[in-house]
C-alpha positions in Angstrom: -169.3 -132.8 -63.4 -168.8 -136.5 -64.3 -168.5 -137.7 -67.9 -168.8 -141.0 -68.7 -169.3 -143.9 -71.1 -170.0 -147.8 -69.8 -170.5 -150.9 -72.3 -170.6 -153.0 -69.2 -171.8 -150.9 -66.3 -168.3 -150.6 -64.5 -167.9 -147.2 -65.9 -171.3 -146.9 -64.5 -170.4 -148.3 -60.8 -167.2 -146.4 -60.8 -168.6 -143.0 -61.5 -171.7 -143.6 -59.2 -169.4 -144.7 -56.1 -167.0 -141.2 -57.0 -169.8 -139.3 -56.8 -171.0 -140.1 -53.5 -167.5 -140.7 -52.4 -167.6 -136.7 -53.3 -170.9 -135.9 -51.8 -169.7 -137.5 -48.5 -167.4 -134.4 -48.1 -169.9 -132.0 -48.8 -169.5 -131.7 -53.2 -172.3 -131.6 -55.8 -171.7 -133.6 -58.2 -174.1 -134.0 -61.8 -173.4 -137.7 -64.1 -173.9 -137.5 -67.8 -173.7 -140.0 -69.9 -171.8 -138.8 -73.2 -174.9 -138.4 -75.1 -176.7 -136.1 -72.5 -174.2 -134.0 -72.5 -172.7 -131.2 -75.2 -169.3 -131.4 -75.4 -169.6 -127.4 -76.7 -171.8 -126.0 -74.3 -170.4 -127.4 -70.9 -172.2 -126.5 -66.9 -169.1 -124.6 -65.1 -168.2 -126.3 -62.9 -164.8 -126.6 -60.1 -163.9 -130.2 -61.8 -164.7 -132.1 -64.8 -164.3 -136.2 -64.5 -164.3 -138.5 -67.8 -164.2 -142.5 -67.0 -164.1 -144.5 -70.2 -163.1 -148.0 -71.2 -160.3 -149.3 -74.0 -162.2 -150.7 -76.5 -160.8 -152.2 -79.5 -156.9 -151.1 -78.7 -158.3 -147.6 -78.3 -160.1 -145.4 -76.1 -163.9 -146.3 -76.4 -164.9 -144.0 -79.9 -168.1 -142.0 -77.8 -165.7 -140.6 -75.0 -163.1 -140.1 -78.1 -165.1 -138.1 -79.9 -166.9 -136.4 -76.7 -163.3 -135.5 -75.7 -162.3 -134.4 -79.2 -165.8 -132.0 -79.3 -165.3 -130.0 -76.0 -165.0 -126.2 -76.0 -164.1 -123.7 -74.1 -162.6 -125.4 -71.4 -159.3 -124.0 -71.3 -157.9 -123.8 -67.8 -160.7 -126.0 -66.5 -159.3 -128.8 -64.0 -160.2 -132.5 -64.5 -159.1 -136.1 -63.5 -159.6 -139.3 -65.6 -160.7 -143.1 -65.1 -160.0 -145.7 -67.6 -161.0 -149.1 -67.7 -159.3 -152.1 -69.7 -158.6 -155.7 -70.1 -155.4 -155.8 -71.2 -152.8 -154.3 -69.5 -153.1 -151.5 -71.8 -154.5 -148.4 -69.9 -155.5 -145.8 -72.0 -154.8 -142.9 -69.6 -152.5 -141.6 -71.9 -154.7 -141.2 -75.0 -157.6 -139.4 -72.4 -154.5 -136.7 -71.3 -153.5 -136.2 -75.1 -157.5 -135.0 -76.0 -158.0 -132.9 -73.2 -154.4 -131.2 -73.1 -155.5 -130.2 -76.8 -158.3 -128.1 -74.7 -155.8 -126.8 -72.6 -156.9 -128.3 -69.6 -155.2 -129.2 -66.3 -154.7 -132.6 -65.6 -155.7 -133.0 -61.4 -155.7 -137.3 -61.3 -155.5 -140.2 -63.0 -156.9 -144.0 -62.0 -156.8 -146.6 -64.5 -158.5 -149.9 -63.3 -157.8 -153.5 -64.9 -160.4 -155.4 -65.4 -160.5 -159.3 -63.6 -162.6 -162.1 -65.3 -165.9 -162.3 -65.9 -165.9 -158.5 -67.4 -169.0 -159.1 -70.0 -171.0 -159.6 -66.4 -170.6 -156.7 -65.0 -168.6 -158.2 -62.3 -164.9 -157.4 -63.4 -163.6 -155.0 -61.3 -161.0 -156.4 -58.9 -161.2 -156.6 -54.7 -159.2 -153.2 -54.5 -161.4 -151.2 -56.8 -162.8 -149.0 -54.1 -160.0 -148.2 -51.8 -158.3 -147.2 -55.9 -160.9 -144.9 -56.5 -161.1 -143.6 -53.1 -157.2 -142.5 -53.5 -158.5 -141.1 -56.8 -161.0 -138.8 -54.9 -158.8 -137.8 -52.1 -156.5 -136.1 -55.4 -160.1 -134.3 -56.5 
């Protein structure tokens, strides 16, 4: 089950290329926008993904507050995607919510953004062979 929030859409293209990275070695995977999900009443399922961007020196206040609502999840594997401008991943706030859950921490990417990030177009020329690596830890 992906998670994910995208001002921009490269949350968006990142969590669409994981997902049939995974369903090219045979995985179902379900996206959700943070606001079609419930944090309290998650789908089991074998991994949980969350990809969120820094915004505003933080991580971006949906996924914050989506991560600081889940329930029941204790045990429950996951890996985690952040996006950011400034040299500032924020990996480490993402691993402080979801260890509160008691969840197990599987992978980690962080990607920083190039120009032209209010485009769309910010993700740099090694994006996919970074998220592939990503997968292969899933």
């Amino acid at each position: 089950m992906i998670v994910y929030w995208s001002r921009y859409g490269h949350n968006k293209k990142l969590v669409d290329s994981l997902a049939l990275m995974l369903n090219d070695k045979g995985a179902e995977t379900q996206i959700f926008r943070t606001e079609e999900a419930d944090p309290t009443n998650m789908p089991s399922a074998d991994r949980y993904i969350f990809s969120a961007p820094a915004e505003a020196f933080n991580l971006q206040m949906n996924m914050r507050t989506f991560m600081k609502g889940l329930s029941r999840m204790e045990g429950k594997k996951y890996g985690i995607i952040n996006t950011h401008g400034m040299k500032k991943s924020r990996l480490v706030k993402m691993e402080q919510l979801l260890s509160k859950k008691k969840m197990e921490k599987i992978a980690e990417v962080d990607f920083q953004m190039g120009k032209d990030t209010q485009s769309g177009n910010g993700l740099t020329d090694n994006w996919e062979a970074k998220l592939g690596e990503f997968a292969q830890k899933l």
